[in-house]
N, C-alpha and C positions, 0 to 999 in steps of 0.2 A: 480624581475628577470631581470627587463631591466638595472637594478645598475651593475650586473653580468658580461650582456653583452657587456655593456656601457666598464666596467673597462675591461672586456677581449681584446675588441677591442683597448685601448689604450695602454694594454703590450705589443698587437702582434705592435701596430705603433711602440711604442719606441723602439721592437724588432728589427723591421725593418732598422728604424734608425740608431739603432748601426751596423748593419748590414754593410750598407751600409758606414757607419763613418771609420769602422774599420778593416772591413776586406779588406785586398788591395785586393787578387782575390777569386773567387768563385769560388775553388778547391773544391773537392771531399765534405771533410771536412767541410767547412765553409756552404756550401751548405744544409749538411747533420745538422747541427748544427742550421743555422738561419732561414732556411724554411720548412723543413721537419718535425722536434721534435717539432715546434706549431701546424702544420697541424696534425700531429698523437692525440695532446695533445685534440684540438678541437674537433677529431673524437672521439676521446672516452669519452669526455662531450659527445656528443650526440648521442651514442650508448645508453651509461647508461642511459639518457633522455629518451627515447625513447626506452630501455627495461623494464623503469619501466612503462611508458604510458599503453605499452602491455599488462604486469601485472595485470593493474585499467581494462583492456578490457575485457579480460578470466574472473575476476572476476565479474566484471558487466554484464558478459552472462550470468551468475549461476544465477540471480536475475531474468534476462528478460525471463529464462527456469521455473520460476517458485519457487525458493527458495528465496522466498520473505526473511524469516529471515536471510539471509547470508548476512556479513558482510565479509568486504575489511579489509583484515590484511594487515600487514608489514609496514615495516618503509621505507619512501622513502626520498629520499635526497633533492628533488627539491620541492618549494614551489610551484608551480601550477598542479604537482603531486599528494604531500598533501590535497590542495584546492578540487581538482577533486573525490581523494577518500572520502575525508567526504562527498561533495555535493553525491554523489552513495548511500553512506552509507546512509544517511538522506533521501534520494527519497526511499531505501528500506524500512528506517522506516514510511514512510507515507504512502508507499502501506500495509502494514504489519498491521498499524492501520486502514486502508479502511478497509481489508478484514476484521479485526477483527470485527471492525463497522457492516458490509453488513453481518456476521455471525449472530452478537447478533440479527439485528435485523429481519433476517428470523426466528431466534428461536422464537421470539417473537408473530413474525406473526403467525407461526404455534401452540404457545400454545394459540393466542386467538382463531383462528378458532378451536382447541380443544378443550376448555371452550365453545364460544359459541354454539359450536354443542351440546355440554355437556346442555348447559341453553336451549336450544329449545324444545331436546327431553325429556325431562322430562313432561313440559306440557302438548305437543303433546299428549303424552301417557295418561297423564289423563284423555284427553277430548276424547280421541278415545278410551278408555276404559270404560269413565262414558256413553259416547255414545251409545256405544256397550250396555250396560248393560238398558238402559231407551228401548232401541229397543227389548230386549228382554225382558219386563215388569219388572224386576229389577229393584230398586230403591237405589242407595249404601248410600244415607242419607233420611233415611225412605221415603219422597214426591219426587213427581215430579218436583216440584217447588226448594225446595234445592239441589236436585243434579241436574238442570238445573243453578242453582245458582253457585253451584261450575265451572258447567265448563266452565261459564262466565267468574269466576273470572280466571281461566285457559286460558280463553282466552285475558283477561286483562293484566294479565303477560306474555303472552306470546307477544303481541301487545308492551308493555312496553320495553321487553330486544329488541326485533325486533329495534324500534325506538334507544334504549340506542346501539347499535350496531353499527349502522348505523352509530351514530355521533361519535363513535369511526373510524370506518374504514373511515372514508370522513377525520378525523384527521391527522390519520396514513397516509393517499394519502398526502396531503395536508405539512407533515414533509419531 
């Protein structure tokens, strides 16, 4: 861009130059011709600069409002334009993969708290059922001794996912 500028500024000198070289006075005309028609030419480089700046803005609010997927069309002329709308366009793809990320991994979170609710009460229920049942002189595996047995081992498994849990969610903090 500063190649651009560099060479702009040396047509308007040589412009000058001649200007000054060749025209004997600074009539209406000459006026109108050697200073005027670069100043207009300069202004509208940088209108268009600077309408298409505007452009990258309006579209870069669509993002920050929340349309993380929207992407910056159109073809713009000026290289640090261009520069500006990719770098947009790539900061929306890396929020667009955060949010995907922070999506996946709240689902996850919530099908393990749904599983392991699912692995808890299952036991529970055995042992508050074979319970229930020993309290009521009921025996569901003929002695008292075996289905005191069982709901040991009920309570064994149940101790076991408890612990296997634990080192899962201290994991999942821990990522």
């Amino acid at each position: 861009m500063w190649a651009k500028v560099t060479a702009a500024g040396i047509v308007c000198l040589v412009w000058n130059i001649i200007a000054f070289l060749f025209v004997q006075s600074y009539e209406y005309w000459g006026m109108l011709f050697f200073w005027i028609i670069p100043i207009l030419l300069v202004c509208k480089y940088l209108i268009k600069y600077f309408e298409e700046k505007k452009q990258i803005i309006n579209e870069a609010e669509k993002i920050t409002e929340g349309e993380v997927d929207h992407k910056i069309t159109g073809t713009f002329k000026y290289p640090s334009n261009r520069k500006l709308k990719d770098t947009i366009n790539n900061i929306g793809d890396g929020i667009e993969n955060a949010v995907a990320e922070n999506m996946k991994s709240e689902r996850m979170k919530t099908d393990l708290i749904t599983n392991v609710s699912h692995d808890l009460k299952t036991p529970i229920a055995t042992i508050k059922s074979y319970g229930e049942s020993i309290k009521d002189g009921i025996y569901p595996y003929e002695t008292l001794e075996k289905s005191v047995d069982v709901i040991i081992e009920n309570a064994d498994r149940l101790e076991n996912k408890v612990h296997s849990n634990t080192e899962i969610l201290q994991d999942l903090n821990r990522a």
